[in-house]
C-alpha positions in Angstrom: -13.8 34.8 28.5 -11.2 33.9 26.6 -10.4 35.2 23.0 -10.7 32.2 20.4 -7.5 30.9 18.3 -9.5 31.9 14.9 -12.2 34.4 14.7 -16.1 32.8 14.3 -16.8 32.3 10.5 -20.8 32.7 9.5 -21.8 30.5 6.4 -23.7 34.3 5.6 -20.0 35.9 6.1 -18.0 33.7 3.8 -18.3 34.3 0.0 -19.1 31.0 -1.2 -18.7 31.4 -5.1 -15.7 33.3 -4.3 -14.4 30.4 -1.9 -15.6 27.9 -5.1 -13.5 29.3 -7.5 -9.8 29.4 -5.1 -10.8 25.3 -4.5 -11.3 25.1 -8.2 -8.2 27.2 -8.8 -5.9 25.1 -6.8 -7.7 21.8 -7.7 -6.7 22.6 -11.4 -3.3 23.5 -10.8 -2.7 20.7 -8.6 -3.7 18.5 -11.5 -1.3 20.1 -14.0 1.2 19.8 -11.1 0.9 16.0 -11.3 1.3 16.1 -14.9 4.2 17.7 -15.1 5.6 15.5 -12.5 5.0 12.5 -14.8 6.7 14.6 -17.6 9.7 14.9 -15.6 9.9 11.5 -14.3 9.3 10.7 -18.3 12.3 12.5 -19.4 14.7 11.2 -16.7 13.7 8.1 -17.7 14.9 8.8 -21.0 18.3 10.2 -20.2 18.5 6.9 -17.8 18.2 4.8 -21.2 20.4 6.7 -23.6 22.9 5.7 -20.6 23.1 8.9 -18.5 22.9 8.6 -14.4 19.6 10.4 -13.0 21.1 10.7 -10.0 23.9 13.0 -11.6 21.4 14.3 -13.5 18.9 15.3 -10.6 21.9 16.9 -8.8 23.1 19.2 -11.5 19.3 20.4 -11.6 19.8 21.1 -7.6 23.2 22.7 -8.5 21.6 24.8 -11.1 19.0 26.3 -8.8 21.9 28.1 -6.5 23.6 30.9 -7.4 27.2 30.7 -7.5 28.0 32.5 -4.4 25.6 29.6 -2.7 27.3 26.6 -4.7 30.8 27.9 -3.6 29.4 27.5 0.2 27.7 24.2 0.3 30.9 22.8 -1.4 33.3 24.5 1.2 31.4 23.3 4.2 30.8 19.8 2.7 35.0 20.1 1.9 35.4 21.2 5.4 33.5 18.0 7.1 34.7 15.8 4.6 38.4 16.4 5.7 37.5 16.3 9.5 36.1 12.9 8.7 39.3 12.0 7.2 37.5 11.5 3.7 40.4 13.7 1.5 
């Protein structure tokens, strides 16, 4: 007989007010998720009308992210296949 991929759950084994309250949990922060979203994409939209370019913007955020030692790499390679492209 062959051993099953995930073991046998029993409605008795599983702690349903227990289970309730993660699904509630994630349900809530999945909603605040979403609002922050529209917060972001609220402010971008602001810098975009005061003149500034979001895409600039969004990749400065990225940049911001990486420490410096990471930055330093990403630029070097991306230097590195730019000039074997012929692109410098």
């Amino acid at each position: 007989m062959a051993a099953s991929a995930a073991p046998a759950v029993d409605a008795s084994s599983v702690a349903a007010d227990q289970l309730k309250s993660f699904i509630e949990r994630i349900e809530r922060l999945e909603e605040e998720k979403a609002g922050l979203a529209g917060d972001i994409k609220d402010v971008y939209a602001e810098a975009k009308g005061t003149g500034f370019d979001v895409k600039a913007l969004r990749k400065i955020i990225s940049l911001r992210k990486k420490d410096h030692a990471e930055r330093q790499e990403e630029e070097a390679i991306l230097e590195l296949y730019m000039q074997a492209l012929g692109m410098v």
